[in-house]
N, CA, C and O atoms as a Tinker XYZ file with bonds, in Angstrom:
   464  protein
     1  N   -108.698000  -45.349000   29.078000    73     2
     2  CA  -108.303000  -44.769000   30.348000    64     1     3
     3  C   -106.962000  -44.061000   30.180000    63     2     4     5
     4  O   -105.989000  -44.691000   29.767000    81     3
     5  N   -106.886000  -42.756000   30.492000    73     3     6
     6  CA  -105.786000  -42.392000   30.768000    64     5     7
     7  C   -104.558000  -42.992000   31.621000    63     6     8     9
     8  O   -104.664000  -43.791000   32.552000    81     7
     9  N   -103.202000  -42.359000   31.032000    73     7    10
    10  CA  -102.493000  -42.432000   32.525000    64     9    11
    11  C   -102.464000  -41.806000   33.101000    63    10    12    13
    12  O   -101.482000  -42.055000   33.801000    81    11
    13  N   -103.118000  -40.569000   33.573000    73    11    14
    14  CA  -102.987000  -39.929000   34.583000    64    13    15
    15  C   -104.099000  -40.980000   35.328000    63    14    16    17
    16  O   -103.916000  -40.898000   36.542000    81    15
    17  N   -105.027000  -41.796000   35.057000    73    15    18
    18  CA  -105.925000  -42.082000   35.486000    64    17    19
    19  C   -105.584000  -43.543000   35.954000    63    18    20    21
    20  O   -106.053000  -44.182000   36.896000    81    19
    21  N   -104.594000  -43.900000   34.987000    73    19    22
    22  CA  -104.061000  -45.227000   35.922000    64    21    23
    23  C   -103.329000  -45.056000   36.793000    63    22    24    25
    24  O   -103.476000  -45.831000   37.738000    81    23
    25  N   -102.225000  -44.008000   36.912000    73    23    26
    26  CA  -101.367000  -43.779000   38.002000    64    25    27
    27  C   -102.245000  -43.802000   39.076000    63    26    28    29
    28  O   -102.128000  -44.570000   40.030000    81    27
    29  N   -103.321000  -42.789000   38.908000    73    27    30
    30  CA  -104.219000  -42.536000   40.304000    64    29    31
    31  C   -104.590000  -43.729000   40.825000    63    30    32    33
    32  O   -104.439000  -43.833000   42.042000    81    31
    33  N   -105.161000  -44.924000   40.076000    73    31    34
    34  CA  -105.806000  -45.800000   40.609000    64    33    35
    35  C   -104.545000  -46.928000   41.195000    63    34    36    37
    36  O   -104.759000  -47.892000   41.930000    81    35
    37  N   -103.303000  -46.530000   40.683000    73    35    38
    38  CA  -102.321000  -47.519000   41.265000    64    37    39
    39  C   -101.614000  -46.715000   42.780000    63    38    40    41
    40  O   -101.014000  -47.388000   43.618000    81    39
    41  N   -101.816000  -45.194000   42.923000    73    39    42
    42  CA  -101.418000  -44.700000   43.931000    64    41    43
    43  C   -102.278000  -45.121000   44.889000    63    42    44    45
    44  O   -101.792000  -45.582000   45.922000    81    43
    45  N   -103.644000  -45.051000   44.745000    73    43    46
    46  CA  -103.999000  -45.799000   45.687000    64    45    47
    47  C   -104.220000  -47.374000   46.505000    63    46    48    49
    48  O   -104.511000  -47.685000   47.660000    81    47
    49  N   -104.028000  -47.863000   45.712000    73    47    50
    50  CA  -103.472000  -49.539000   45.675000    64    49    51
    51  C   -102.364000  -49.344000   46.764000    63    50    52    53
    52  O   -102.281000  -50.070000   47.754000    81    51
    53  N   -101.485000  -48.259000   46.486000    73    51    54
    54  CA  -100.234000  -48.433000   47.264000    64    53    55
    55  C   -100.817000  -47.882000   48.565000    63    54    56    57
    56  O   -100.622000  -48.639000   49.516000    81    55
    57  N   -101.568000  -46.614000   48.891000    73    55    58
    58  CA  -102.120000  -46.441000   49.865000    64    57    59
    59  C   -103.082000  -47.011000   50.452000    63    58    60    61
    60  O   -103.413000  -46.785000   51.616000    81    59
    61  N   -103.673000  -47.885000   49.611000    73    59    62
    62  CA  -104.810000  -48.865000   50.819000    64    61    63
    63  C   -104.292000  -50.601000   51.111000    63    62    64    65
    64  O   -104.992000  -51.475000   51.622000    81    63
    65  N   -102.910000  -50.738000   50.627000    73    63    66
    66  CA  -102.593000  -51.908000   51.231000    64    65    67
    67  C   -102.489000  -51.942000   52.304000    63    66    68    69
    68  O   -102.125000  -50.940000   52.920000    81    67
    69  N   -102.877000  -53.545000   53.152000    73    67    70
    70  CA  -102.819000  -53.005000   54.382000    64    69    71
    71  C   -101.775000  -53.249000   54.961000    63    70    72    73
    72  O   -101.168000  -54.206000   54.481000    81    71
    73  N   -100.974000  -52.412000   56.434000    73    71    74
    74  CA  -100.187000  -52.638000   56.648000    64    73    75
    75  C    -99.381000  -53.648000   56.963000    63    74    76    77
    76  O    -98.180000  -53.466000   56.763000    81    75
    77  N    -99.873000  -55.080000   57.582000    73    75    78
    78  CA   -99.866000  -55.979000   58.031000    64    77    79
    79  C   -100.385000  -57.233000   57.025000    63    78    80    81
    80  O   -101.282000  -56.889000   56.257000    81    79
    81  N    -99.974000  -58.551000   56.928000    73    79    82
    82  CA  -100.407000  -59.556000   56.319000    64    81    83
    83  C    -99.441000  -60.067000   55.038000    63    82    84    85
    84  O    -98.401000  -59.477000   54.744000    81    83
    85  N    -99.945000  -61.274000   54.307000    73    83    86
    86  CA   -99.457000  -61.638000   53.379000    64    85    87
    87  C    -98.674000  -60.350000   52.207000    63    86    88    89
    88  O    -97.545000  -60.122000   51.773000    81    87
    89  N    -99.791000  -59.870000   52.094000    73    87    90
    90  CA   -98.868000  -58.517000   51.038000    64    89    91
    91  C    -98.813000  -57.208000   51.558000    63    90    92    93
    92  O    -99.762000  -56.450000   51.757000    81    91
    93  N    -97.333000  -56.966000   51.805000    73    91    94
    94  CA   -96.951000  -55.513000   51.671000    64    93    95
    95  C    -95.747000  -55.606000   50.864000    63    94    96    97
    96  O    -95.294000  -56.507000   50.158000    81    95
    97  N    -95.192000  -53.967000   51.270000    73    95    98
    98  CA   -94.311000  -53.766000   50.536000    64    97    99
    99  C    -92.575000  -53.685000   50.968000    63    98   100   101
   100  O    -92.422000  -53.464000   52.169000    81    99
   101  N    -91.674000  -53.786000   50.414000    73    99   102
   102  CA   -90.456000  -54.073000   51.436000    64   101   103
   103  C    -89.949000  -52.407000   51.302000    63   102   104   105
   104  O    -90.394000  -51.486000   50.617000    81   103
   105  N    -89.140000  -52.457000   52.001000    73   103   106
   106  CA   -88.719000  -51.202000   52.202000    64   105   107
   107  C    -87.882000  -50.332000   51.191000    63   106   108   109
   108  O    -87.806000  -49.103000   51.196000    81   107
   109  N    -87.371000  -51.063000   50.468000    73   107   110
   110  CA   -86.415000  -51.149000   48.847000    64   109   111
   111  C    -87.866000  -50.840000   47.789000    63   110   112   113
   112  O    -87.676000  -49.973000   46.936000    81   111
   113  N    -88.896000  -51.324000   47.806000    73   111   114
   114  CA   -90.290000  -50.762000   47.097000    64   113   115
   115  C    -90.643000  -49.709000   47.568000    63   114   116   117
   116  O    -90.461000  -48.783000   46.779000    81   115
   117  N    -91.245000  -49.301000   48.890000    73   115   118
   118  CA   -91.408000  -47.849000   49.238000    64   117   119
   119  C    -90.751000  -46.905000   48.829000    63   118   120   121
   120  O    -91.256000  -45.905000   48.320000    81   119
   121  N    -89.625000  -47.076000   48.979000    73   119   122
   122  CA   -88.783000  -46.091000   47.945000    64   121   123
   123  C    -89.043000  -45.923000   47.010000    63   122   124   125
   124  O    -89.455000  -44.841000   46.593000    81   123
   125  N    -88.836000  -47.342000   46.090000    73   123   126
   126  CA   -88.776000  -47.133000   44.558000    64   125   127
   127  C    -90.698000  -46.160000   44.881000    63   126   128   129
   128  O    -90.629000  -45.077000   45.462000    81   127
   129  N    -91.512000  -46.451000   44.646000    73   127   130
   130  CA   -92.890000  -45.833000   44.773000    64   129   131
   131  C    -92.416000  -44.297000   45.281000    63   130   132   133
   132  O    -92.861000  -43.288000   44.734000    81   131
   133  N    -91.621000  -44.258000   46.205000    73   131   134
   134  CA   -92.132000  -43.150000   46.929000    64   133   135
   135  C    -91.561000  -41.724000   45.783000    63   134   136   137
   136  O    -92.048000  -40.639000   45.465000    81   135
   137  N    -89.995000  -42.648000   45.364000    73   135   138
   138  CA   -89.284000  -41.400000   44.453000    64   137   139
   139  C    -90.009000  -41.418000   43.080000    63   138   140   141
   140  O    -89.988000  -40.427000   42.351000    81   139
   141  N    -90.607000  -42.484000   42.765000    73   139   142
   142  CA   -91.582000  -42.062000   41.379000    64   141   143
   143  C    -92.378000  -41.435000   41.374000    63   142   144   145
   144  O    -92.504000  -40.609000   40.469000    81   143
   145  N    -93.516000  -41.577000   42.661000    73   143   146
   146  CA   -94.223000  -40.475000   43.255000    64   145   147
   147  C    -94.010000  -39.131000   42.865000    63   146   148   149
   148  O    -94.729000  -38.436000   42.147000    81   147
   149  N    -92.890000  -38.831000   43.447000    73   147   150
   150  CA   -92.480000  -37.578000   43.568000    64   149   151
   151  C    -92.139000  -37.455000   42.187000    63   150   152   153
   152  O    -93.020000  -36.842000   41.583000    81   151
   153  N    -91.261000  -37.784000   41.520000    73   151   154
   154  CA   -90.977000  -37.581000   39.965000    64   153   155
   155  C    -92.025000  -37.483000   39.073000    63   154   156   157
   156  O    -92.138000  -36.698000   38.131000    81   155
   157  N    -92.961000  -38.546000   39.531000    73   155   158
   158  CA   -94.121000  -38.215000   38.986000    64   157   159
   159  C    -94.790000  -36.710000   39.125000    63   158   160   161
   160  O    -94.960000  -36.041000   38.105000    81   159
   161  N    -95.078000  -36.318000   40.127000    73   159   162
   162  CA   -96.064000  -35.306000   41.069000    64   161   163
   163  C    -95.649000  -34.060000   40.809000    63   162   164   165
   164  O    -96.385000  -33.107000   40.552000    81   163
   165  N    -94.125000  -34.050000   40.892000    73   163   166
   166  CA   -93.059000  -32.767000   41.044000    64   165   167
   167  C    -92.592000  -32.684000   39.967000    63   166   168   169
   168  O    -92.881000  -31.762000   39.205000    81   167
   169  N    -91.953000  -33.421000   39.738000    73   167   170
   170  CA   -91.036000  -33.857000   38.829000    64   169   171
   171  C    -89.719000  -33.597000   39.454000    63   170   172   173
   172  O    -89.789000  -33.743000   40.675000    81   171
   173  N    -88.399000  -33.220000   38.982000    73   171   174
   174  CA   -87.315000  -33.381000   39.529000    64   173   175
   175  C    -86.817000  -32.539000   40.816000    63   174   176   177
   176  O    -86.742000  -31.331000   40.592000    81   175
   177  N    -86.566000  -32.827000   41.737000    73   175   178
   178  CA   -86.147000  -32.556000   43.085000    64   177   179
   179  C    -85.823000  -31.004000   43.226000    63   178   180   181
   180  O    -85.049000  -30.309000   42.569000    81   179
   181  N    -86.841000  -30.610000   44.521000    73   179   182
   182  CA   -86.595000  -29.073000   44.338000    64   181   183
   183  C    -86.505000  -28.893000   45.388000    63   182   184   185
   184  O    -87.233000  -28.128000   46.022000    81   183
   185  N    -85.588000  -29.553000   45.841000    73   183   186
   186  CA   -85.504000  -28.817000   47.941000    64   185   187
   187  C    -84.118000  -29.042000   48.068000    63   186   188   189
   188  O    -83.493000  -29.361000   47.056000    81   187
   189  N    -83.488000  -28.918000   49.243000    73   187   190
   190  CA   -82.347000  -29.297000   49.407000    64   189   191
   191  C    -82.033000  -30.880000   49.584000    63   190   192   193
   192  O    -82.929000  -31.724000   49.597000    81   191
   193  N    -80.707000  -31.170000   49.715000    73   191   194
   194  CA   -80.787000  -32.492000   50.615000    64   193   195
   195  C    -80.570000  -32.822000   52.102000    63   194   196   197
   196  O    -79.548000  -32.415000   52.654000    81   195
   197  N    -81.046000  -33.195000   52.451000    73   195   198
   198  CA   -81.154000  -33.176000   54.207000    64   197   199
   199  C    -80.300000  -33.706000   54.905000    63   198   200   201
   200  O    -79.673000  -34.627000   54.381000    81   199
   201  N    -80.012000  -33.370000   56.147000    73   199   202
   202  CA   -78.662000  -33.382000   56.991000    64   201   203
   203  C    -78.027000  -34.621000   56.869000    63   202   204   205
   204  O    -78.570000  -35.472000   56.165000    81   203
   205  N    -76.960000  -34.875000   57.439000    73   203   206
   206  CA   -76.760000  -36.166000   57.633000    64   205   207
   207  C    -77.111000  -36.882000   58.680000    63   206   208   209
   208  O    -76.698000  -38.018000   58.914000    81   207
   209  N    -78.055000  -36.113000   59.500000    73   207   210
   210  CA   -78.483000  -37.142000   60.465000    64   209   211
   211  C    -80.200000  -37.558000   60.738000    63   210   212   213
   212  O    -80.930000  -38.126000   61.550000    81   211
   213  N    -80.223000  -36.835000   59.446000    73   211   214
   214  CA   -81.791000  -37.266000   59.017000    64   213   215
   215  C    -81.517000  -38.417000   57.676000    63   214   216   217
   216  O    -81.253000  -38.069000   56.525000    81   215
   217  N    -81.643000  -39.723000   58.114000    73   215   218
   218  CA   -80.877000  -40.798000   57.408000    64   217   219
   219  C    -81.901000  -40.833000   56.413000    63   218   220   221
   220  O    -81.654000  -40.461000   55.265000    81   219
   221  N    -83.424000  -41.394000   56.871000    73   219   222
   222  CA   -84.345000  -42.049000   56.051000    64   221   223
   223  C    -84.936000  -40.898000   54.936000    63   222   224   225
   224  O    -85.198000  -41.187000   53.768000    81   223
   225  N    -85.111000  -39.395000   55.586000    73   223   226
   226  CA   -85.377000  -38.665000   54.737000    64   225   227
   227  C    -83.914000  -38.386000   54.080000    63   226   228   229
   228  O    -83.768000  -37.437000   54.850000    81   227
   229  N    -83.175000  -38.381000   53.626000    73   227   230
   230  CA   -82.050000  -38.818000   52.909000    64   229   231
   231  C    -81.821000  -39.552000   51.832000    63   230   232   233
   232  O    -81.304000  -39.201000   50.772000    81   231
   233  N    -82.358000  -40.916000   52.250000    73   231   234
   234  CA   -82.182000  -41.665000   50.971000    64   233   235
   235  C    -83.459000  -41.814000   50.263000    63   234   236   237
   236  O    -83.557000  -42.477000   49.230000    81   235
   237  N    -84.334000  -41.264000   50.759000    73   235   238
   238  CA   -85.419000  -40.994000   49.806000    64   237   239
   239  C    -85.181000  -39.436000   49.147000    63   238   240   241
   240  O    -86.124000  -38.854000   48.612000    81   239
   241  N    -84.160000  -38.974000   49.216000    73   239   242
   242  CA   -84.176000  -37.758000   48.360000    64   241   243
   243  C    -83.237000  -38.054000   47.595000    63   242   244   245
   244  O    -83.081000  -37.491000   46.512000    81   243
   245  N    -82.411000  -39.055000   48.074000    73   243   246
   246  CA   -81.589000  -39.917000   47.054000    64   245   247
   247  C    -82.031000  -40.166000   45.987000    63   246   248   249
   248  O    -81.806000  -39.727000   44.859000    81   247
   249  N    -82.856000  -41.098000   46.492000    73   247   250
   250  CA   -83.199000  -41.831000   45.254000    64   249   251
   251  C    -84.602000  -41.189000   44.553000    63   250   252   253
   252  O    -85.244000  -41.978000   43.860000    81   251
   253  N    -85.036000  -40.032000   44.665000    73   251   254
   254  CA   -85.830000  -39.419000   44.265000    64   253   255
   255  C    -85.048000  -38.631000   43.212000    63   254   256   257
   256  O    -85.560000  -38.245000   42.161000    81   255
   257  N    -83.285000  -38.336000   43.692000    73   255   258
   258  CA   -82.919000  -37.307000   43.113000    64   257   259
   259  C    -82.097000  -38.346000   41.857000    63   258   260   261
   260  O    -81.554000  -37.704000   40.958000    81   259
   261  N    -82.024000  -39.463000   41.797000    73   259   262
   262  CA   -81.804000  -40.237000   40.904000    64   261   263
   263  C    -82.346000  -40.486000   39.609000    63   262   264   265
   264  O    -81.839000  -40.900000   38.566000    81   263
   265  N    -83.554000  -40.118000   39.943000    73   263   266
   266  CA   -85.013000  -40.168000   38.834000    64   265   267
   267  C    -84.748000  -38.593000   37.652000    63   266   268   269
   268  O    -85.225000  -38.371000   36.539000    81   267
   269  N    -83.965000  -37.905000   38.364000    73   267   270
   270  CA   -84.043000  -36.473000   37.584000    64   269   271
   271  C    -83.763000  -36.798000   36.304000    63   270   272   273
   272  O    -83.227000  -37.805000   35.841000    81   271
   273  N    -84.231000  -35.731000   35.734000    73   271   274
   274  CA   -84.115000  -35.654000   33.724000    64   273   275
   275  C    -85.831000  -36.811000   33.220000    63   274   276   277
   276  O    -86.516000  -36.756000   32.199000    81   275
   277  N    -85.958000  -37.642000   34.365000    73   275   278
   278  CA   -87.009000  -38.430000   33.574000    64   277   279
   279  C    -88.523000  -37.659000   33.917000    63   278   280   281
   280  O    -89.088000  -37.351000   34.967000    81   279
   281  N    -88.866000  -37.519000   32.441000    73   279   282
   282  CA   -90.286000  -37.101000   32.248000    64   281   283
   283  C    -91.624000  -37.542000   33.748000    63   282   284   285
   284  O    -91.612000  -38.403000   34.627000    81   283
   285  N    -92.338000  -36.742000   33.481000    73   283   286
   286  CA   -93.522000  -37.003000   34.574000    64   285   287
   287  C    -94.206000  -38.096000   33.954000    63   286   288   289
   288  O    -94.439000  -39.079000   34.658000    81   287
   289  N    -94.575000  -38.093000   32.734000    73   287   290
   290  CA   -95.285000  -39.352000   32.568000    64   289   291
   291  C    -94.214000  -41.048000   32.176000    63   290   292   293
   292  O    -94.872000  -42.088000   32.159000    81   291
   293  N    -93.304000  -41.106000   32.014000    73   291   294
   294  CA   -92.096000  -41.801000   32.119000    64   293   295
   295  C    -92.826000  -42.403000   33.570000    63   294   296   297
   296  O    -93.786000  -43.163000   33.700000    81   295
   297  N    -91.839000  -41.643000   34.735000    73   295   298
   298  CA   -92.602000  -41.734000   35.928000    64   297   299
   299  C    -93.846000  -42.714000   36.498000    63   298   300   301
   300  O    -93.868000  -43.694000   37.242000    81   299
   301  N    -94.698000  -42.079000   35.893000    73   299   302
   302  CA   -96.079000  -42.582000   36.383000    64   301   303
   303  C    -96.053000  -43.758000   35.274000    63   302   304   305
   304  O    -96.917000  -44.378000   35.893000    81   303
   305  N    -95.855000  -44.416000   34.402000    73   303   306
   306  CA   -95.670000  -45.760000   33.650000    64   305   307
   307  C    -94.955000  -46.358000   34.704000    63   306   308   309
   308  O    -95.602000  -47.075000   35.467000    81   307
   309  N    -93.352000  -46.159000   34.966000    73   307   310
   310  CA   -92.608000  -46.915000   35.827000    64   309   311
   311  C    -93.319000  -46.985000   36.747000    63   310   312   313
   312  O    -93.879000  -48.079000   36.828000    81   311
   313  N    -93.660000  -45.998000   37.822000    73   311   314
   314  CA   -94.654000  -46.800000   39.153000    64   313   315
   315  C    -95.626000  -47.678000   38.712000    63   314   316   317
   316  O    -95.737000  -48.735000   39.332000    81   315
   317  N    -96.476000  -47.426000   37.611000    73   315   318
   318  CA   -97.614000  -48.783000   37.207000    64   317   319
   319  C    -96.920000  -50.547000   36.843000    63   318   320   321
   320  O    -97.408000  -51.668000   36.986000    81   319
   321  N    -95.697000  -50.092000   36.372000    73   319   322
   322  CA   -94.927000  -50.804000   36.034000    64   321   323
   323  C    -94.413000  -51.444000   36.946000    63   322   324   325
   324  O    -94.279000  -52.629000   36.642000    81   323
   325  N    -93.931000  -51.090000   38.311000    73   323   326
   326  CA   -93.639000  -51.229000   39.611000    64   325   327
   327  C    -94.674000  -52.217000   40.525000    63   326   328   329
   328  O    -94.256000  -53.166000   41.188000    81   327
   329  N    -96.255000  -51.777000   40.429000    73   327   330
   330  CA   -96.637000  -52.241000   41.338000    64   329   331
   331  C    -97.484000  -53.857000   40.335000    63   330   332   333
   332  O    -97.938000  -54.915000   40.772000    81   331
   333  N    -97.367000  -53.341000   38.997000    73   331   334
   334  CA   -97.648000  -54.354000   38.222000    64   333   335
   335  C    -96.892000  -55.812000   38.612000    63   334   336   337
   336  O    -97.329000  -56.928000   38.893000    81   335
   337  N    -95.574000  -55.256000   38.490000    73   335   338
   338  CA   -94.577000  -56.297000   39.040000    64   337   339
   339  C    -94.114000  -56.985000   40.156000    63   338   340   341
   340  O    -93.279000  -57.885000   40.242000    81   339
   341  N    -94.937000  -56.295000   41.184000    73   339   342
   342  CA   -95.180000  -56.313000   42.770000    64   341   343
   343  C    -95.788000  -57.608000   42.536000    63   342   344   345
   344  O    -95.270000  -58.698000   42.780000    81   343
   345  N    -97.372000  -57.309000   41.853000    73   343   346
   346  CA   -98.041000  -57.951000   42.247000    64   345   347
   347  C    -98.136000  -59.315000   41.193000    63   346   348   349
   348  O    -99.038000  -60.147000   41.294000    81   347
   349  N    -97.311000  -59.371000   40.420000    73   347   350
   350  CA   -96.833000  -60.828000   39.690000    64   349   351
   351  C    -95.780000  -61.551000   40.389000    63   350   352   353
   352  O    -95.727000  -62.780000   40.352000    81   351
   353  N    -94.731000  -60.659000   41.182000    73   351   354
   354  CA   -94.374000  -61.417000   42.276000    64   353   355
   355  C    -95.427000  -62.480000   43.179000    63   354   356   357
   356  O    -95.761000  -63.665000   43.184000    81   355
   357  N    -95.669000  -61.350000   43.842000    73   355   358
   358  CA   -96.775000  -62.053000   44.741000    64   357   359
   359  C    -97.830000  -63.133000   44.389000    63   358   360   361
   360  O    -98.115000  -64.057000   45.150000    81   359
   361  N    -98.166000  -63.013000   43.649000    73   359   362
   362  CA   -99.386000  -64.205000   42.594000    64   361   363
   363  C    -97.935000  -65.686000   42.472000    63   362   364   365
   364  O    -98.313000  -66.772000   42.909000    81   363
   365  N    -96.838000  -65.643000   42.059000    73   363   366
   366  CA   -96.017000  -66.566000   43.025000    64   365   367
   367  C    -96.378000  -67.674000   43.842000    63   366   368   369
   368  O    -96.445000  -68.875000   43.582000    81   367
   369  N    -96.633000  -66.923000   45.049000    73   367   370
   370  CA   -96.634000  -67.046000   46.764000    64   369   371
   371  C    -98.196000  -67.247000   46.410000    63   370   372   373
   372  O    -98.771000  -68.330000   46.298000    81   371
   373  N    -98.640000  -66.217000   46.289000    73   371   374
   374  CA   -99.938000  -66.255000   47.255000    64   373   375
   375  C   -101.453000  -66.264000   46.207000    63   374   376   377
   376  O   -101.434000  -65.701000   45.112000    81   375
   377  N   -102.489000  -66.853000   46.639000    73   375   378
   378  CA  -103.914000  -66.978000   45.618000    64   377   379
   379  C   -104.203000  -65.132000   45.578000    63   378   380   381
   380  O   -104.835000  -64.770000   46.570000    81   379
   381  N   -103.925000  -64.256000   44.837000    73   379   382
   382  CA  -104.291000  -63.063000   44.913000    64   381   383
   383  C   -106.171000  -63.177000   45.095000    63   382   384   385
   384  O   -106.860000  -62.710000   46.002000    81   383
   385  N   -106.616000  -63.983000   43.853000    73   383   386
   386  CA  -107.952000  -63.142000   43.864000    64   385   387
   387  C   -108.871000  -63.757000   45.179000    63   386   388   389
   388  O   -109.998000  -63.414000   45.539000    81   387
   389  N   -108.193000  -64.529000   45.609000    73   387   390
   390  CA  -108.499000  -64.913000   47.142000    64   389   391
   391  C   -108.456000  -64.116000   48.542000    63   390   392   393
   392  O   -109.233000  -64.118000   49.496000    81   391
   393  N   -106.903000  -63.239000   48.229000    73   391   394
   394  CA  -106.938000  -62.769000   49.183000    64   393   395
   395  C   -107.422000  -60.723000   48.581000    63   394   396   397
   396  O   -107.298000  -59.730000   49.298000    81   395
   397  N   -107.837000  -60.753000   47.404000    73   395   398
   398  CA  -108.649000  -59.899000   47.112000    64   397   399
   399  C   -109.781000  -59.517000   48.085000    63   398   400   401
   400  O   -110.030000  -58.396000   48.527000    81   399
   401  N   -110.494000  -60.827000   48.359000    73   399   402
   402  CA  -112.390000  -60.709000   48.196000    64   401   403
   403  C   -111.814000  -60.590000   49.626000    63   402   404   405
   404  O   -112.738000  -61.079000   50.276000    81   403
   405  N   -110.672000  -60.174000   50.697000    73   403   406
   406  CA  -110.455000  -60.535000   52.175000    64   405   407
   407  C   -110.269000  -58.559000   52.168000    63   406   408   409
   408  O   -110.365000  -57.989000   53.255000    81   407
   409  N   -110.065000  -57.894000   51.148000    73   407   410
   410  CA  -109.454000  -56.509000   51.610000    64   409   411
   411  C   -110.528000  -55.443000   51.137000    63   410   412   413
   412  O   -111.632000  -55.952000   50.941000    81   411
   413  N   -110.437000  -53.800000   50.862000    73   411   414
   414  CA  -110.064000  -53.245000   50.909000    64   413   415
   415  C   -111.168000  -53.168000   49.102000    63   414   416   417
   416  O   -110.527000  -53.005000   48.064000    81   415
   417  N   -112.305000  -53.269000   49.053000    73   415   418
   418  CA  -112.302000  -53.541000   47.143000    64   417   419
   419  C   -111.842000  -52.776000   46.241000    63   418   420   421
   420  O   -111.770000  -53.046000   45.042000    81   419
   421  N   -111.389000  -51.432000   46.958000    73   419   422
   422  CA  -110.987000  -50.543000   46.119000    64   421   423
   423  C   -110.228000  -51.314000   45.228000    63   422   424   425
   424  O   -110.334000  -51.373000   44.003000    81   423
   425  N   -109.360000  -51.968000   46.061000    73   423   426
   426  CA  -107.894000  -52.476000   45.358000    64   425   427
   427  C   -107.910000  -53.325000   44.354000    63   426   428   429
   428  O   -107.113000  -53.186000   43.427000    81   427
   429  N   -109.122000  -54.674000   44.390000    73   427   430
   430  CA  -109.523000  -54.922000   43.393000    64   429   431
   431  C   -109.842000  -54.316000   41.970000    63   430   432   433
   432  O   -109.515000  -54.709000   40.850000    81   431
   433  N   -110.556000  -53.275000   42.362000    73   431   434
   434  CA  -111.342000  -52.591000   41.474000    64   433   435
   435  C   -109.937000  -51.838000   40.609000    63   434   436   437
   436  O   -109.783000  -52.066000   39.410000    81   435
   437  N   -108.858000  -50.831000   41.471000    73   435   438
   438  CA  -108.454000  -50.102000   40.947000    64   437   439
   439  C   -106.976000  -51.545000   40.050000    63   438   440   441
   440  O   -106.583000  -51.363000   38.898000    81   439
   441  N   -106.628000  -52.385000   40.646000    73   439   442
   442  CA  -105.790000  -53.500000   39.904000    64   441   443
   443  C   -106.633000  -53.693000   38.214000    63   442   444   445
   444  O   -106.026000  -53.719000   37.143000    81   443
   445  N   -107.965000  -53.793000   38.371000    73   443   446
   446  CA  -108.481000  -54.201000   37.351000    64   445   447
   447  C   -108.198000  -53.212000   36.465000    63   446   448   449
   448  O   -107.878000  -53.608000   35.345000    81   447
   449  N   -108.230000  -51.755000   36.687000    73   447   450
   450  CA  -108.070000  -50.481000   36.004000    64   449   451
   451  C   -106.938000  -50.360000   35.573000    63   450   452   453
   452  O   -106.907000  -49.834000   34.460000    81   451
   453  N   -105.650000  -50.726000   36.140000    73   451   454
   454  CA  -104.577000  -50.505000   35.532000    64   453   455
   455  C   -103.891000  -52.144000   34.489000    63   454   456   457
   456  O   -102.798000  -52.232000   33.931000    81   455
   457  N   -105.207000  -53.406000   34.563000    73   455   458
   458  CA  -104.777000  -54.273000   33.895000    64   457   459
   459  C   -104.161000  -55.327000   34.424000    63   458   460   461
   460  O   -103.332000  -55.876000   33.699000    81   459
   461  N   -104.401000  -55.916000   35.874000    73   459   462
   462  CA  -104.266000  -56.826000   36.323000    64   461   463
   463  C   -105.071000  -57.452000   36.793000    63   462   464
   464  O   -104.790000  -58.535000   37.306000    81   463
């Protein structure tokens, strides 16, 4: 499997968690995801930075613009790397393959793809 092909299957993991319940993501993770995303996708930051009274879109261009110089596929490892580590947190706390068979199977399916 590629990585372009694991990134995909871990971007969506991040998009079909559900919003509510035992696992999401904290707001310090959305970020980290959101600026790898973009580093990934784009690669290094090509817009301006936004006012100061646009806070949240702010520090996500922050920390998007933090990521610069690192490669696109760099990138897409660290987010796999990211949600890899998410979800060894969570296995912690909570019976994952329990609350697997309760969601969403993509997520199953695509965890298995990137090796968890």
């Amino acid at each position: 499997m590629s990585l372009q092909e694991k990134f995909d299957a871990a971007v969506e993991i991040i998009q079909k968690l559900p919003k509510t319940g035992p696992v999401s993501t904290t707001n310090e993770q959305k970020l980290t995801f959101y600026s790898l995303f973009k580093q990934a996708t784009i690669g290094d930051v090509n817009t301006d930075r936004p006012g100061i009274f646009s806070i949240i879109e702010r520090k996500k261009w922050d920390s998007w613009k933090e990521l610069e110089g690192t490669s696109q596929d760099d990138a897409k490892q660290r987010y796999i790397k990211a949600l890899n580590d998410m979800f060894d947190k969570i296995a912690e706390e909570l019976d994952v393959a329990a609350w697997l068979e309760q969601i969403d199977p993509v997520i199953k399916t695509n965890l298995a793809l990137i090796g968890k």
